[in-house]
Structure formats: C-alpha cells, structure tokens
N, C-alpha and C positions, 0 to 999 in steps of 0.2 A: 569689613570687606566680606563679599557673600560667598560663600564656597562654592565647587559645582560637581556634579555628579560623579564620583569613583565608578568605574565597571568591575567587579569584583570577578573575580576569576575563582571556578568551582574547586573544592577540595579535593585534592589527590591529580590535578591536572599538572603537565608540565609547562604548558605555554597555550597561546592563541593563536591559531592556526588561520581563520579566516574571520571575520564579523558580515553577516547578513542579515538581511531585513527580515529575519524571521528569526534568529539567535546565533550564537558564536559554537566555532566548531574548537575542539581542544583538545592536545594531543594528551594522551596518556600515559605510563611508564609500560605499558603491556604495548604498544606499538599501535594503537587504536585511536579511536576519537570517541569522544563525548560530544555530541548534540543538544547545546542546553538555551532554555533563555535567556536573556542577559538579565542581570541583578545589578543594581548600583548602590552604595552608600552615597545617601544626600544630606547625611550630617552637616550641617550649615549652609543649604541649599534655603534658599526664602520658598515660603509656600506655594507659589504659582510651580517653582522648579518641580519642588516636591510632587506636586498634584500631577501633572506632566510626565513625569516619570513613572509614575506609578499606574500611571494610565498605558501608560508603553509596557511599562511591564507585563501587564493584564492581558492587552493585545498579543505579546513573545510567546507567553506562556499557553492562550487557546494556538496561536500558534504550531506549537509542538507539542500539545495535546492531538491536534488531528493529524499529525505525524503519525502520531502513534497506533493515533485508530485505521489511520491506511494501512500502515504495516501491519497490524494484526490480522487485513482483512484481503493481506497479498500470498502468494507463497512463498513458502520459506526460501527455496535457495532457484530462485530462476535466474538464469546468467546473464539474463537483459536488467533485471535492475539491483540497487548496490545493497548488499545484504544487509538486515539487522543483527545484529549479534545477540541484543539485550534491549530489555525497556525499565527501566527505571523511574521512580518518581521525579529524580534528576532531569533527567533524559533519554538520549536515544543512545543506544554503543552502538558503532561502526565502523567499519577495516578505514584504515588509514590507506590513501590512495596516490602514493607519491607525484604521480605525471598531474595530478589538476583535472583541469575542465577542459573539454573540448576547445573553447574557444582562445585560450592561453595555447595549447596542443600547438592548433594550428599555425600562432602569431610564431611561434620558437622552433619547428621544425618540419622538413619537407617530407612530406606524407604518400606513400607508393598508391597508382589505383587502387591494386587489391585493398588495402586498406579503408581508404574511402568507402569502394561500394561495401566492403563488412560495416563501419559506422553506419549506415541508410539504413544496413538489414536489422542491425541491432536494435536501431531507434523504433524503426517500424515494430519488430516483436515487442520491444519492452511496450508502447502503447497501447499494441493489442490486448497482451496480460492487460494492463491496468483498467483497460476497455469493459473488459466481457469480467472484471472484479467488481466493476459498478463505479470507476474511480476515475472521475477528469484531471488529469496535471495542474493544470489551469497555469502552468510559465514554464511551458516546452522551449527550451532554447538550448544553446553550446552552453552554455554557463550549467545548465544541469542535466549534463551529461561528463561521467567521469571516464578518463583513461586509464586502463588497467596496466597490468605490468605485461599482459600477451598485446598489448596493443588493441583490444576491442573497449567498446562503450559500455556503462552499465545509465540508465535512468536512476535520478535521487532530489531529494530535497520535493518532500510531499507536507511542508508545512504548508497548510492553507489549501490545498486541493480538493474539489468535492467527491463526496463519497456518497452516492446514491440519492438522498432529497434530499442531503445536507451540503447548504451551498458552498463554494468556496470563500475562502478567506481573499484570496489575491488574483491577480490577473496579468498576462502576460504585457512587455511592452511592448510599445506603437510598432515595430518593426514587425514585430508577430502575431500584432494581435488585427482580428478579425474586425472590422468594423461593426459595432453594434450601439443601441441608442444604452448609455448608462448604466439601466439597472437590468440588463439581458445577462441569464448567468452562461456561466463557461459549462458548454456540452463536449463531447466529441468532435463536433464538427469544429470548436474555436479550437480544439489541440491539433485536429488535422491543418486548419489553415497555417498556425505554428510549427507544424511538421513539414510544411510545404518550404517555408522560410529558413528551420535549419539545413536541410538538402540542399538548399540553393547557399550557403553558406560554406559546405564542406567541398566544395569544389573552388568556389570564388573565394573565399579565403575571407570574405568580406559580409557582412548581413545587409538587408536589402535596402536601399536607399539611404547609404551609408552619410551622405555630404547633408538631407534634408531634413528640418526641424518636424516637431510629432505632429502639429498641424498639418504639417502640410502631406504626409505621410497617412496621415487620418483622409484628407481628400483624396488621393490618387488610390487607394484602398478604396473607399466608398466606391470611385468611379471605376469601381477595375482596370487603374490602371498600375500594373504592376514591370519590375525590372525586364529588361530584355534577359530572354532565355535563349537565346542564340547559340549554338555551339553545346550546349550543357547537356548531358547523356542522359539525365534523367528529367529533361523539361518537360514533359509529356504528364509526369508525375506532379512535379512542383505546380505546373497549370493548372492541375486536376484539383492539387491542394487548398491552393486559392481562391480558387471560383467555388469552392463548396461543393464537389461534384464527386466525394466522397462521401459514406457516413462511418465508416469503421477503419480502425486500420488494421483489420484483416482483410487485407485487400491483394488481387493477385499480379502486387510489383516486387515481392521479396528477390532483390538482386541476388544470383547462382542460389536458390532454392526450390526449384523450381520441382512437383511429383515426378516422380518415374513412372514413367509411359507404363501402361496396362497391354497387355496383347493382341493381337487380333482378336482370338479366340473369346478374348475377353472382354471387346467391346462388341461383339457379332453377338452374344450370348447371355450376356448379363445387362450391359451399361445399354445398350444400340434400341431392345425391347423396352427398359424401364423410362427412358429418357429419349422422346422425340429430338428430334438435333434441331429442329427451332427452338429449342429451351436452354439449346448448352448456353448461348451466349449469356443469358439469365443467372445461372448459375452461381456466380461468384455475390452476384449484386441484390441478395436478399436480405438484406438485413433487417431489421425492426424499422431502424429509422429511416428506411424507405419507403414514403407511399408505393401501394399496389392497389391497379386497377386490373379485376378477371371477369372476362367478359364468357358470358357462357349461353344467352341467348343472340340468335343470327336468324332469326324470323323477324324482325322489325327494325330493316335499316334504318327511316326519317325519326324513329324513337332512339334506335343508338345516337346519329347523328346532335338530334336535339340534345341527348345526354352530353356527348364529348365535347359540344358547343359552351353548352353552361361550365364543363369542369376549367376549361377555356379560362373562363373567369373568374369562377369559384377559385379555383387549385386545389381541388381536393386532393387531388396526386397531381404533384410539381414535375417539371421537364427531367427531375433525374430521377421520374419513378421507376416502379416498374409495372409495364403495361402488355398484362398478357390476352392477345386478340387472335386467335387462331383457330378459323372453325374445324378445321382438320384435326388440330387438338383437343377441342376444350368443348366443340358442338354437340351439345344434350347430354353434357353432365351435369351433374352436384355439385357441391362444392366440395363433400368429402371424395368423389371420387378424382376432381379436379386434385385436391391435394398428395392422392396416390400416387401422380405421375410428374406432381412440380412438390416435394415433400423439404426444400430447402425453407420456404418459406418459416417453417412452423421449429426447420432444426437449426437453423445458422449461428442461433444468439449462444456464443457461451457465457456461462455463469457462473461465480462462484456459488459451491455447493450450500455451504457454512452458513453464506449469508444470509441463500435464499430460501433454507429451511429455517432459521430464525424469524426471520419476517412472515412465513407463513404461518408458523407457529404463535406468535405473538396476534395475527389476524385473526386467530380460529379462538383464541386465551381472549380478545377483545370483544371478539362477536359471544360468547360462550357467559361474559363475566355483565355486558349491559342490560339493559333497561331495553326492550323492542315492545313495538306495536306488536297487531296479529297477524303482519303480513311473517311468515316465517323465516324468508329469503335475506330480507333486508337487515340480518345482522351479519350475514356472509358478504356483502359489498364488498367490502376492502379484503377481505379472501378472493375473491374472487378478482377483483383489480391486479392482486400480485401474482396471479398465476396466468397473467393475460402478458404474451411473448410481441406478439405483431399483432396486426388491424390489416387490414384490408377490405378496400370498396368491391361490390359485388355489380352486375348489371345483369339480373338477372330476368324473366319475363313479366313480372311487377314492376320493373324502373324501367324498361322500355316503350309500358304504358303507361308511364306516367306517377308512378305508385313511388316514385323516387329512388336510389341506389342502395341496397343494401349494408350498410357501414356493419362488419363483422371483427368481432373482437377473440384471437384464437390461444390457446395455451398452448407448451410444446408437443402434444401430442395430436393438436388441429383439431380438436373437441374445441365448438363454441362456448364462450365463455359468458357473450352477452351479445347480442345486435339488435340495431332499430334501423329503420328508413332515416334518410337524409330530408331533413327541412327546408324551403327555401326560405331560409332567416338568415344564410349569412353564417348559423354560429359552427360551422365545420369549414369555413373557408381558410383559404391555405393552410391547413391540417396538419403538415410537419411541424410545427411550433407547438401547436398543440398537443403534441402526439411527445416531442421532446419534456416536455412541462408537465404531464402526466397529470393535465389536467383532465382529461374522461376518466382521471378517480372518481371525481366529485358529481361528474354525470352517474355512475355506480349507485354512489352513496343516494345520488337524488332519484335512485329507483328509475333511472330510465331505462325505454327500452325491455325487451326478453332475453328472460335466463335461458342459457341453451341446456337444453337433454340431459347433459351429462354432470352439470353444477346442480341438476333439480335433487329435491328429496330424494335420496337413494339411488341416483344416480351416478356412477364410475368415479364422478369425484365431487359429489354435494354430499351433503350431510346427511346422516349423523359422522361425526369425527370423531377419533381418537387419537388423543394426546399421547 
C-alpha cells in the first residue's frame, strides 16, 4: 500500500494556525507566528507523488522568498501594513493577529460606520505605501487584510507579489480580478480594480457577484458590467475602481482625511500666483501612469485639429489623460518654463529611496564595467531609463506642422532625459501599456531618439560619475 504525503510542521512551533496557497502560518511559544513553506515527508509516496511534491515545494519556497524580498523593500513599521518582526531562512516572524481577516470579521460581527470608512482609509494607505515601494499586491482582497486588536486593518501576505520588473507569482480571483488576456501582468491599475471590489464588500458584507460562476463573471467584467452600486456611500469610488479610471492609490478619496484649509492670506499670496485655477483640477491626477498631452503652440489651429484627430485613433494619451490646452496658461512657453507653473507632473511619483539608488547604482557599475562602441552615451541607456519619472506628449510648433508630437521622457527634477518625434507606424499607439511595461527601456538601449542637455557629457547629471 502507497503512503501519502506527511506536512511536517517547523521546529519550535506550537501548532498550525492556517494553510495557504503560498505556506502555512504557525503559532509560536513567544505569542507570534512563523511564515514558512510547507515541507512533507513522502517516505513511501510512489515517484510521481514524490516528483509532485517536490515541485510544490519549490513553487512555496520562491513563494516566500519574495515575501521576503517585499518586506525588505517596505518600511519597517507603517500602520497600514502587518509588520515583520524577523526573516529567517525558515521564514517570516509576525505578530499573531487574533480577530483574522477582514472577511471572517465581517461574516461574525456587526461593524459601526466609523469603522468601515477607517477599513477604506487604511486599505487605500497601505496601497499607496506598496504603490510608490515599486510593489503590486497582485491578491488584494478581505482575506488579506487583517484586524487588529484597535479594530483597524493592516495589508499582508506578499507571497508572490511583484516588486518592480519582477513579476508576480499570483493573481487575484475572478471576483477581483481585472479582465485581462492571460499573460498581462498585475500593475497598479489590476490592485485598484481589486480595491474597487473590496470597498464594495465592506459595506455589503458580500463580494461582488456573489451567486455567479468565474465564467461568467469574467464576461460581465470584460463588458463592464458590474453590481449595482445603489445606495453605497462610496460608489463614485468603487465605479472609478473598476472602469480603470484610476492609476494610483494616492488618490484624493481618503475617507475623514482630508488637508487643512490654507488661509486666505495664503492662497492670495503664495498658492493663487504659482498655480492658475484652471490647473487645480489637474492636480491631484499626475501621476506617471497617466498620459499627458501639453499643448503650447496656438498659431495653428487645422494642424492642432489634424493632431488631436489622429491621437483620436492612435491613443497616445487615453480619455483619462491628462490634457493641458490653455492659451492663457501655456501660450509661448517651453516646456521648462510650462513645467514651472504645472511642477506636479515631474514631483507626484514617490519612491522608495533604497531601491532607487540601488538601481541606479548598479546602471552606472553596468554602463562603467561593458564593452561599448564609440558612440559614448550608449553605455548610459539604462541609467538614463531609471531616472526617467513620467513622459509626456508635446504639440509644440514642429507637430503642428506636421514634423509630428514631441514624445519627451522627464526625470524628477523635469530635466529631459531623452525625446524623439512621434512616427506614424503605429509603434506609440495606446501608450499606457506601454508606458506600464517599460518597454521605452529598450527604445533607450536602441539609441533612440536625443539625449537631453542635462544627461550630455558634463551635464547636471550625465557623465563622468562617481560611485
């Protein structure tokens, strides 16, 4: 008779607290948990068993290996998500969190507003952190989100999540997940759609289209067609969720957190001169991952026209760009001086620090250490790619006549990084995808395009380097 697989349970544990598709959680005698992958004895398992297991295993283990590499590349103690204590070769140590998951929370006890809308704020912060860390969830749901002992949320469970060009391991389910064709990986935009889904949960008590199988859930997604939001205080959110009409979740819905008002004295005097009020609305909605179209010639209307015709088609910037057309503002500037008076563009994205001097460090250690032709520049490419924040399309009096739109690539201080003219080939067409896939690395690397002033020889921030 064949044996079948033992789960062994880690040394110094006191029991098994939960089993998930990425490892088991175990309580500890210090009142914690261990986060490990599962191990089994297959002692008298036939070899197909064997093979199979050991193939899972492998799978656990990168698992919570990129646990590990998230946590290292989060903050230490931010109250939005559930702390690390320790990492070990083992695994992960973390506080033992009596109440569960959100989604248990709900089925077992009746929940006051106040609390609800603190859950929304919490989820939306803990995002944002993992957002501007370089880090997608990739399986935002109530299941991982835990309840503390003050009654608020923390975000956890970062097995398999991507962290920067390294893709994720998993993906949320049909409930949450964003319709896309197969091999699309999880951006920000697939956790906000997932973000849209849990808020629509912490009210209704229920996830969304609770009664229908993942087919058919996959179609009414595809087709936009989502639950009635009738009556729900924050449907205006969860709509937005959905339809993609987000790209970060620093966005300005933080339920009761809203700035304190500035003075008169202080927006007559400071804010009122720096910032036109046709721009506030602008404001909030900069991010990278929004096309931007700035228009700065207004001598050649049937050449704008002919332009915004073609983006029409193209999508070089999509219905939830951002589109700055205002000759009162923007008539016979630069771009740098454009960037003077709309300066979110170039500051919105945060970052982590750690990360992103690592990576430019390792750009400068790769360009510094190859083999290059004698063009000089082209071992800076991919330095130059990492220090590149937002893009944005230009229409300036070259694309009006015809000469095509200036596609400008900007680092955070709006120093160009790299630009070329727009081709009509097609290869810039709907551009956010591209723009998320950071595929114009590879345009860099293929020398397209001009270096801007500032990347040149001896300029503010080209070369020579120092390590």
């Amino acid at each position: 008779m064949e044996g079948h697989p033992v789960l062994l349970r880690p040394e110094g544990t006191l029991r098994i607290i939960t089993l998930g598709g990425s490892g088991g959680i175990h309580q500890d005698p210090n009142d914690q948990v261990l986060k490990a992958p599962l191990k089994y004895n297959t002692q008298g398992c036939n070899r197909e068993v064997i093979a199979s297991v050991a193939s899972k295993e492998v799978f656990l283990k990168e698992c919570i290996d990129r646990e590990k590499l998230v946590y290292r590349a989060l903050p230490k103690d931010d109250p939005n998500i559930l702390k690390c204590l320790s990492i070990a070769e083992r695994g992960i140590q973390l506080p033992f969190v009596q109440h569960r998951d959100v989604r248990n929370y709900l089925q077992n006890h009746e929940i006051e507003v106040e609390t609800r809308d603190r859950w929304i704020q919490n989820a939306v912060d803990a995002i944002a952190t993992i957002h501007a860390c370089g880090i997608v969830h990739s399986d935002i749901s109530p299941r991982n989100f835990l309840v503390t002992n003050d009654l608020s949320i923390q975000l956890c469970d970062f097995a398999g999540s991507r962290i920067n060009d390294i893709h994720s391991l998993v993906e949320e389910k049909s409930r949450y997940r964003l319709p896309l064709s197969p091999s699309s990986p999880r951006t920000a935009i697939t956790d906000l759609f997932a973000l849209g889904s849990f808020i629509y949960e912490i009210p209704t008590g229920t996830s969304p289209f609770p009664d229908l199988d993942d087919d058919e859930i996959e179609r009414r997604h595809a087709s936009l067609d989502f639950p009635s939001l009738d009556g729900l205080k924050y449907h205006k959110v969860i709509s937005k969720c959905w339809r993609s009409q987000y790209s970060s979740a620093d966005m300005p819905y933080r339920p009761g957190n809203a700035p304190p008002y500035p003075t008169q004295a202080q927006i007559d005097d400071i804010l009122r001169p720096a910032r036109p009020e046709a721009l506030r609305v602008y404001g909030h909605n900069t991010t990278a991952d929004n096309g931007c179209w700035l228009r700065l010639c207004y001598t050649n209307e049937e050449g704008h026209n002919a332009l915004w015709s073609a983006n029409e088609l193209a999508e070089w910037v999509t219905y939830d760009g951002v589109v700055l057309d205002d000759e009162s503002i923007f008539g016979g500037l630069d771009l740098a001086a454009a960037l003077e008076i709309f300066p979110e563009r170039v500051a919105n994205e945060r970052v982590n620090f750690e990360i992103r001097e690592k990576s430019l460090r390792d750009a400068i250690e790769d360009a510094e250490e190859g083999d290059w032709d004698e063009n000089p520049l082209e071992p800076y490419a991919l330095y130059q790619a990492e220090c590149v924040v937002t893009h944005m399309y230009v229409e300036d009096d070259v694309a009006v006549n015809g000469g095509g739109l200036l596609h400008v690539f900007l680092d955070d201080r709006g120093n160009v990084v790299r630009q070329w003219r727009v081709q009509d080939d097609g290869s810039e067409s709907n551009y956010d995808g591209t723009w998320f896939e950071r595929v114009w690395k590879g345009d860099f690397e293929g020398e397209r395009g001009e270096v801007g002033p500032a990347y040149q020889e001896g300029g503010s921030r080209g070369p020579p380097y120092t390590l």
